[in-house]
TORKOL-4160 file (C-alpha; in steps of 0.2 Angstrom, whole numbers, padded with zeros to 4 digits, m for minus):
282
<pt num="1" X="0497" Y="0407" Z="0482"/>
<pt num="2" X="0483" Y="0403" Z="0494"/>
<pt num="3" X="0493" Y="0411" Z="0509"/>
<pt num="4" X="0493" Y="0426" Z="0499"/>
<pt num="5" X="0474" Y="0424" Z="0495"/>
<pt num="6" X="0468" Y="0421" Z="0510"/>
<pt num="7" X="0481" Y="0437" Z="0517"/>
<pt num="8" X="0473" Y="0450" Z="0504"/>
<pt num="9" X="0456" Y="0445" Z="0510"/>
<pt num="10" X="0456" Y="0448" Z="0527"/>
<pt num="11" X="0464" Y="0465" Z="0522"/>
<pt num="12" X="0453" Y="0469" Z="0507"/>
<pt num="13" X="0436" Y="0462" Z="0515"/>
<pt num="14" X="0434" Y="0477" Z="0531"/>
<pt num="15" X="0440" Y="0492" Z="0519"/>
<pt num="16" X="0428" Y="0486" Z="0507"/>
<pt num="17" X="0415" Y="0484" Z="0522"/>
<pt num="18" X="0418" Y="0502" Z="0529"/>
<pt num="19" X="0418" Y="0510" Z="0511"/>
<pt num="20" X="0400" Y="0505" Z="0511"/>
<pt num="21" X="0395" Y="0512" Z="0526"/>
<pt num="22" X="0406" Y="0527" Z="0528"/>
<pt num="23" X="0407" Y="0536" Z="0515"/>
<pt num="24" X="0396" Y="0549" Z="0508"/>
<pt num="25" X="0388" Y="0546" Z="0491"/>
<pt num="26" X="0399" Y="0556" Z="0483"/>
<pt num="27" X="0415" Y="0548" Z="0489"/>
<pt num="28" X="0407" Y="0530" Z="0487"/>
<pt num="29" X="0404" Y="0534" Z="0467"/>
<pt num="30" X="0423" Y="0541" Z="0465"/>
<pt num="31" X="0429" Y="0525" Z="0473"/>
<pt num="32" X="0417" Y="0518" Z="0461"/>
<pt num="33" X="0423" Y="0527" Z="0445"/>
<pt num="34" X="0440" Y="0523" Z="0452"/>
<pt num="35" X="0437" Y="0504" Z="0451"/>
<pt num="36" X="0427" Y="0505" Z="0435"/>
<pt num="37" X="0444" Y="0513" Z="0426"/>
<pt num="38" X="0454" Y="0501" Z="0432"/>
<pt num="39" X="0442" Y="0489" Z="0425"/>
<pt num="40" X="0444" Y="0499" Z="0408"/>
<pt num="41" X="0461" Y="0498" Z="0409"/>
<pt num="42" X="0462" Y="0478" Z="0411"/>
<pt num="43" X="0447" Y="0475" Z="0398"/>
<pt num="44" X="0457" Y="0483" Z="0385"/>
<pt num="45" X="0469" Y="0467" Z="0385"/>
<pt num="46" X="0450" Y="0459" Z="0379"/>
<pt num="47" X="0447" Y="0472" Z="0367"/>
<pt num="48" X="0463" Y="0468" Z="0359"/>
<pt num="49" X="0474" Y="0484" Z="0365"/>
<pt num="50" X="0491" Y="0478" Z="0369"/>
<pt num="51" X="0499" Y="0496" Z="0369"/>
<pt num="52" X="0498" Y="0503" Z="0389"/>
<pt num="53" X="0495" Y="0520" Z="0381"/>
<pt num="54" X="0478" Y="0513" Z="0372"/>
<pt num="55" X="0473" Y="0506" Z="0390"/>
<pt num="56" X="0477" Y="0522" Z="0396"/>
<pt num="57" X="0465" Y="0531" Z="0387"/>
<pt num="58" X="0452" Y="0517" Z="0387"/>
<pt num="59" X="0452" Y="0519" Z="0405"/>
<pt num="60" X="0451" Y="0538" Z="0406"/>
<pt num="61" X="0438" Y="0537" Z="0393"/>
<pt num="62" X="0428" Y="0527" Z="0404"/>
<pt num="63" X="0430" Y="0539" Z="0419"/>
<pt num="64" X="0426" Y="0554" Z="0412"/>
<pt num="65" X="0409" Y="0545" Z="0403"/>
<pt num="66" X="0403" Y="0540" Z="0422"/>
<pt num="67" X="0409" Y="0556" Z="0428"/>
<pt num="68" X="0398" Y="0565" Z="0414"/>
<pt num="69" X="0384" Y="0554" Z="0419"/>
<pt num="70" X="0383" Y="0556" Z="0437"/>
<pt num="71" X="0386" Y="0574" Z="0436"/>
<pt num="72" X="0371" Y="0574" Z="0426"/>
<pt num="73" X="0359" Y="0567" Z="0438"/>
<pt num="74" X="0351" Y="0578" Z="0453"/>
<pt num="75" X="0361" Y="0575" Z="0467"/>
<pt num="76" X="0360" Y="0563" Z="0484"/>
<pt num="77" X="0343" Y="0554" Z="0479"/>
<pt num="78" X="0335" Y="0537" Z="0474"/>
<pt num="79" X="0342" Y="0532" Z="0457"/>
<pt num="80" X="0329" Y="0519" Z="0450"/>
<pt num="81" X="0318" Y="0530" Z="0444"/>
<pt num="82" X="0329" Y="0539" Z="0433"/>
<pt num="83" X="0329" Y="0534" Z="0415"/>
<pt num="84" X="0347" Y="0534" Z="0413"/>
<pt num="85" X="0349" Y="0522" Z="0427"/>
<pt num="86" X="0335" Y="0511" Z="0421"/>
<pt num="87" X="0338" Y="0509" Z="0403"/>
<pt num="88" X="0358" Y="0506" Z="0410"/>
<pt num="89" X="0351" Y="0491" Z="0421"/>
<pt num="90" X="0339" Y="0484" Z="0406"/>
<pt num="91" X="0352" Y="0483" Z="0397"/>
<pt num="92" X="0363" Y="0475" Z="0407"/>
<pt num="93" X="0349" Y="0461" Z="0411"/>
<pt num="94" X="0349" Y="0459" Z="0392"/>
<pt num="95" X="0367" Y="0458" Z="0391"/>
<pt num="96" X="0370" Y="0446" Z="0400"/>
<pt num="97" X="0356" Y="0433" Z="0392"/>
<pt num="98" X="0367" Y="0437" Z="0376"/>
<pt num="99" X="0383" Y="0432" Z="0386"/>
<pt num="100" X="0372" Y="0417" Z="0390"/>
<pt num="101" X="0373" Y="0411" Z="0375"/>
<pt num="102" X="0390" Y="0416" Z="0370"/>
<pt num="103" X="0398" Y="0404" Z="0384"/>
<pt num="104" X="0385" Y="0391" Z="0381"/>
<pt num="105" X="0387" Y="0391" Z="0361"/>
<pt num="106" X="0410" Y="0395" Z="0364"/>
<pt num="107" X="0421" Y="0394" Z="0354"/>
<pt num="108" X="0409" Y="0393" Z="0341"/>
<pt num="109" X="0402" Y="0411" Z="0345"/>
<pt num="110" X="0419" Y="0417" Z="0346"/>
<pt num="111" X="0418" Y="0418" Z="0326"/>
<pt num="112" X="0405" Y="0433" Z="0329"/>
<pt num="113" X="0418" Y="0443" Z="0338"/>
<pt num="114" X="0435" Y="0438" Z="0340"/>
<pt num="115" X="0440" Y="0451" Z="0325"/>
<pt num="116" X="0430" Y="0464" Z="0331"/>
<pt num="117" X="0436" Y="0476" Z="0341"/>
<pt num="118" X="0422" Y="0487" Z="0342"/>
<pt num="119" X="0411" Y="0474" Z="0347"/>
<pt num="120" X="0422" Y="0469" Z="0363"/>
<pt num="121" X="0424" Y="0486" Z="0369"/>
<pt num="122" X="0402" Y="0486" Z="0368"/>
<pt num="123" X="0403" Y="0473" Z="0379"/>
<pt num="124" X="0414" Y="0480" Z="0389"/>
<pt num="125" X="0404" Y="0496" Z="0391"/>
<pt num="126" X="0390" Y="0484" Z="0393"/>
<pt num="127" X="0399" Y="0476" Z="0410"/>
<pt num="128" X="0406" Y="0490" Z="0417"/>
<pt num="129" X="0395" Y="0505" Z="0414"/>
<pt num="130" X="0379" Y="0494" Z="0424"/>
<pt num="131" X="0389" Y="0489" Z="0437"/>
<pt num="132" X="0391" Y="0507" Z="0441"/>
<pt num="133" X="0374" Y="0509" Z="0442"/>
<pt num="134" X="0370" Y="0495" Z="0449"/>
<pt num="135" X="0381" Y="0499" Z="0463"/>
<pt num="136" X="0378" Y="0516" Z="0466"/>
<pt num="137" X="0357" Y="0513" Z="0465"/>
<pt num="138" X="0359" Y="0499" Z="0477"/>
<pt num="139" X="0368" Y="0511" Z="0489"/>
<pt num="140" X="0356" Y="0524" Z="0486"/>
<pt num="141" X="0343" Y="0513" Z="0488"/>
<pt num="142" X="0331" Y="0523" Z="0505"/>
<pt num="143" X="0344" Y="0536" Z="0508"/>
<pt num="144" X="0333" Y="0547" Z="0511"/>
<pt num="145" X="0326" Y="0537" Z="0526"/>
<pt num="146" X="0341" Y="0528" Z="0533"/>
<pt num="147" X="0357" Y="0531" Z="0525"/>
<pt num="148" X="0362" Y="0514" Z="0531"/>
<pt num="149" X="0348" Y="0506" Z="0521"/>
<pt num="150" X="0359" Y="0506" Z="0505"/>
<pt num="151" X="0374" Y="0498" Z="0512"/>
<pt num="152" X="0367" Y="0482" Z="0519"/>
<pt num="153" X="0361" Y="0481" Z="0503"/>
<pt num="154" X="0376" Y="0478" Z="0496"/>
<pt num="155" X="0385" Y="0470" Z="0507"/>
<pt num="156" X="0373" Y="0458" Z="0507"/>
<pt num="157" X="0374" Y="0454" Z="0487"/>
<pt num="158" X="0394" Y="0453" Z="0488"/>
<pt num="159" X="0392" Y="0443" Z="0503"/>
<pt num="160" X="0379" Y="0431" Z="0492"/>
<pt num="161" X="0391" Y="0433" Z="0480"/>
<pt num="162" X="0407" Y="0428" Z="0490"/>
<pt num="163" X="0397" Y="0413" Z="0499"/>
<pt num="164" X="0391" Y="0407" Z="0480"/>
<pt num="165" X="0412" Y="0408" Z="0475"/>
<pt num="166" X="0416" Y="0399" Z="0492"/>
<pt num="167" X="0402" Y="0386" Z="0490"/>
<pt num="168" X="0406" Y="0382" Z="0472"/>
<pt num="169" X="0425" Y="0380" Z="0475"/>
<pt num="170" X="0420" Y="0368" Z="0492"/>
<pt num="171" X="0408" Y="0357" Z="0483"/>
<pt num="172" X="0417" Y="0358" Z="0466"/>
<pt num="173" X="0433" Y="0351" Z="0476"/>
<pt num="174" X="0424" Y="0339" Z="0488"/>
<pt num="175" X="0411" Y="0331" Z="0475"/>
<pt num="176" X="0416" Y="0340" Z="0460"/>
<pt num="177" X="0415" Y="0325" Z="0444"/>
<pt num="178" X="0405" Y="0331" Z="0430"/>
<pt num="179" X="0411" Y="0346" Z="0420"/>
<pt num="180" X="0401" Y="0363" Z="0419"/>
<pt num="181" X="0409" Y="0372" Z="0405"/>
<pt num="182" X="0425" Y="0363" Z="0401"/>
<pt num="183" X="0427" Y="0374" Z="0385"/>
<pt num="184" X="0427" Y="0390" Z="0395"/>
<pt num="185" X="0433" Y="0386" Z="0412"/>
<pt num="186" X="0438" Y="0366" Z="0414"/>
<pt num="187" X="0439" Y="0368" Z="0436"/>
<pt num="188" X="0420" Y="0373" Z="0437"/>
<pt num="189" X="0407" Y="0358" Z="0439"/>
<pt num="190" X="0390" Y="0357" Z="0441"/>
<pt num="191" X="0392" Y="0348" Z="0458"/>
<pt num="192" X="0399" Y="0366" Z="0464"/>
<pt num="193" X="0389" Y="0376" Z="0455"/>
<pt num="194" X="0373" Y="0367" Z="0465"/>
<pt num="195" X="0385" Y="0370" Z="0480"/>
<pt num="196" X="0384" Y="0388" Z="0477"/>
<pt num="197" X="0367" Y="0390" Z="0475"/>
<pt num="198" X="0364" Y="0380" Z="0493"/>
<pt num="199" X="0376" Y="0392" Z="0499"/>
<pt num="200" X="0368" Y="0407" Z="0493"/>
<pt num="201" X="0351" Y="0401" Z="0499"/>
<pt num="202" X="0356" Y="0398" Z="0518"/>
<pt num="203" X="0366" Y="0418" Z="0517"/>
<pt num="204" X="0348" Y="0423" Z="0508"/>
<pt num="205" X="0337" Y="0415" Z="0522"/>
<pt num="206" X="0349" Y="0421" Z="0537"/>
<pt num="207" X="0349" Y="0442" Z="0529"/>
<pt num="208" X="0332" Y="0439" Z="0528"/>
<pt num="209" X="0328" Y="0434" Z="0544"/>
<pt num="210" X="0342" Y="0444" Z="0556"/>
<pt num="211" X="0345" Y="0459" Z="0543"/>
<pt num="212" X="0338" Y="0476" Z="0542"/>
<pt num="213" X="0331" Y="0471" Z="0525"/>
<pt num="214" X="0315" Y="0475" Z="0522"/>
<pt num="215" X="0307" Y="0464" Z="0508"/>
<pt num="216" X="0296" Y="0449" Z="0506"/>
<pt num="217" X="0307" Y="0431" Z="0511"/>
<pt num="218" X="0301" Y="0424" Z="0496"/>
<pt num="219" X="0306" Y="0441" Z="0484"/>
<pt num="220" X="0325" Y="0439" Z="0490"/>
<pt num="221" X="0327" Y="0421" Z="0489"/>
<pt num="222" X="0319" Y="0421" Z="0472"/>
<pt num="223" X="0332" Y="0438" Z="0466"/>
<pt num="224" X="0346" Y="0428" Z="0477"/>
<pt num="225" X="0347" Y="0412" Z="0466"/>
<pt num="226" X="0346" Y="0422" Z="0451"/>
<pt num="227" X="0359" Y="0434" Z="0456"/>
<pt num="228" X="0371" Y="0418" Z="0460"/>
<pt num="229" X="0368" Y="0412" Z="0444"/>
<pt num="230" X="0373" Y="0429" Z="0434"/>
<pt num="231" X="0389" Y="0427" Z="0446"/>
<pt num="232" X="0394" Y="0412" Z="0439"/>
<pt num="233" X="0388" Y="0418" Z="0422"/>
<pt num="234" X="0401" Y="0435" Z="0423"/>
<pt num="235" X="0415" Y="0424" Z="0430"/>
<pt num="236" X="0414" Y="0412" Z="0415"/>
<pt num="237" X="0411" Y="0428" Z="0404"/>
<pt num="238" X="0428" Y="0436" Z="0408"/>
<pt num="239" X="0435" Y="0417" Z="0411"/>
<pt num="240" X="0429" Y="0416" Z="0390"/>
<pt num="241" X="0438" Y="0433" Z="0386"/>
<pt num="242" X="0453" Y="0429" Z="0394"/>
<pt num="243" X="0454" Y="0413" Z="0383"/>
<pt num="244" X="0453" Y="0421" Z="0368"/>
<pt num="245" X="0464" Y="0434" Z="0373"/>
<pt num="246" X="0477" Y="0422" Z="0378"/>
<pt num="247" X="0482" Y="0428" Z="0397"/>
<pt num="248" X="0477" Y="0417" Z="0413"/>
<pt num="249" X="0472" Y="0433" Z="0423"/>
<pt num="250" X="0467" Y="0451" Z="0421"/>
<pt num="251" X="0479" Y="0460" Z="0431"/>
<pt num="252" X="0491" Y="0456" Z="0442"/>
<pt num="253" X="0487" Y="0473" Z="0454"/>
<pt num="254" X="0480" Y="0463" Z="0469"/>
<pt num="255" X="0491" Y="0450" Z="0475"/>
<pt num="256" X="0485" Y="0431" Z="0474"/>
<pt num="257" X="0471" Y="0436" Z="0466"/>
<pt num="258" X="0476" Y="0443" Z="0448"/>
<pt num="259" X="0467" Y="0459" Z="0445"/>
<pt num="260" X="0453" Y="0468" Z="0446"/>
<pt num="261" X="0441" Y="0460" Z="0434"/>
<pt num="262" X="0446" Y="0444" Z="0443"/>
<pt num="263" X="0441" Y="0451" Z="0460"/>
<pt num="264" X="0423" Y="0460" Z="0451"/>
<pt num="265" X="0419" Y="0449" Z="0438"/>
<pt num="266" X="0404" Y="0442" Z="0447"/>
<pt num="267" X="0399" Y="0458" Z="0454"/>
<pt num="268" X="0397" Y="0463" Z="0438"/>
<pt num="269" X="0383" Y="0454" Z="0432"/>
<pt num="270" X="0376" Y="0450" Z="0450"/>
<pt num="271" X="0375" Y="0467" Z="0454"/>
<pt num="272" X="0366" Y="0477" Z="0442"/>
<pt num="273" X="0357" Y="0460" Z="0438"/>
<pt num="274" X="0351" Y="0461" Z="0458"/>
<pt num="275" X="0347" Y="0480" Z="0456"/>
<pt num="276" X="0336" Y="0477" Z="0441"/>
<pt num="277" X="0325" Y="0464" Z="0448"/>
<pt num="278" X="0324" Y="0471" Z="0467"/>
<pt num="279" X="0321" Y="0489" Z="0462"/>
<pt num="280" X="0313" Y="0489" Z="0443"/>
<pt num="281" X="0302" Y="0470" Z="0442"/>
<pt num="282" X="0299" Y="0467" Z="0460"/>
């Protein structure tokens, strides 16, 4: 299994890499709307759809709501001063408080919505739909200026996020002894969780000193750790859906890695959760 991991990665990792900095904006949000769907289609198994052909529509659904969106916006500008993109990324801050104390009060808050299905495709519109704009807002971000401006961006809040993931496991496996929510996800300590947030410091300190990132030290490090801590939030988010919903992963579409809310499922709370404090607080 962690052949195949490890495999995946170095495959995944440079297309991911040149699809921020290649393609045009326009491309960059299809391959957005793309992933999104796919999302859709594997949140529906949360949402309590177990026909394909409800996914199915669940997932086109969702690309043709995006689609609408963006096509609704003026074209190739900054996005964070639009109040469609804002109110998306305010919610999404305020979502994930509410997940907070979902995980933190599970299985107990499971009572609130384990029988309704409306209210876990909300929170699946309230993962997915932000990440979008979080995504596309961050690589819009000084487009105008340096259409490369964006991009680092990004990479540099999945490489926090990958460096927070990688840290958490190391540490976890290493020093890992006292248990961080063993009603949601028994492998996660707190030993690796502090690991993580060492980790995403060091990758915040070395961005901010030898990146094209133009912002206050103290600025990123502060939206860095917070950022890592939404990631572990998402990943024990999806890791509290999956329990109820009785499957171990999401997908099986990318190979040792399950699907695609298994490979996002930090991105989707870091991301728009990064976006909303770099671009709205700070």
């Amino acid at each position: 299994m962690l052949k195949y991991r490890i495999i995946t990665a170095l495959i995944l990792i440079p297309i991911v890499i040149a699809a921020l900095f290649l393609l045009p904006p326009v491309g960059f949000a299809v391959v957005n709307i793309v992933v999104c769907m796919l999302a859709a289609w594997e949140w529906g198994q949360f949402s309590g759809f177990a026909s394909r052909s409800q996914r199915l529509w669940l997932a086109i659904l969702c690309g043709l709501l995006l689609t609408a969106m963006m096509w609704s916006l003026p074209a190739y500008q900054q996005l964070d001063h639009l109040a469609l993109v804002n109110g998306s990324l305010w919610f999404s801050l305020a979502w994930w408080i509410a997940a907070f104390v979902l995980v933190v009060a599970y299985p107990g808050s499971a009572a609130l919505w384990r029988n309704s299905r409306t209210l876990r495709l909300i929170f699946g519109l309230l993962t997915i739909i932000p990440f979008f704009w979080g995504m596309l807002s961050l690589r819009l971000y000084g487009y105008a200026e340096n259409h490369y401006n964006g991009a680092w961006w990004l990479l540099y809040v999945m490489l926090l996020v990958w460096g927070a993931d990688s840290g958490a496991y190391l540490f976890g496996k290493l020093f890992g002894k006292h248990k961080l929510a063993p009603k949601v996800s028994p492998g996660k300590t707190w030993e690796g969780l502090v690991g993580g947030l060492l980790t995403s410091a060091l990758i915040s300190w070395l961005f901010g000193r030898y990146a094209p990132l133009d912002v206050v030290p103290s600025t990123l490090l502060i939206c860095s750790i917070i950022a890592a801590l939404a990631s572990v939030l998402g990943d024990l988010t999806e890791s509290m859906f999956k329990r109820e919903a009785g499957i171990k992963d999401s997908g099986n579409l990318i190979p040792g890695h399950g699907g695609i809310m298994d490979r996002i499922d930090s991105l989707t709370a870091a991301v728009p959760v990064f976006a909303c404090l770099m671009l709205l607080v700070y």
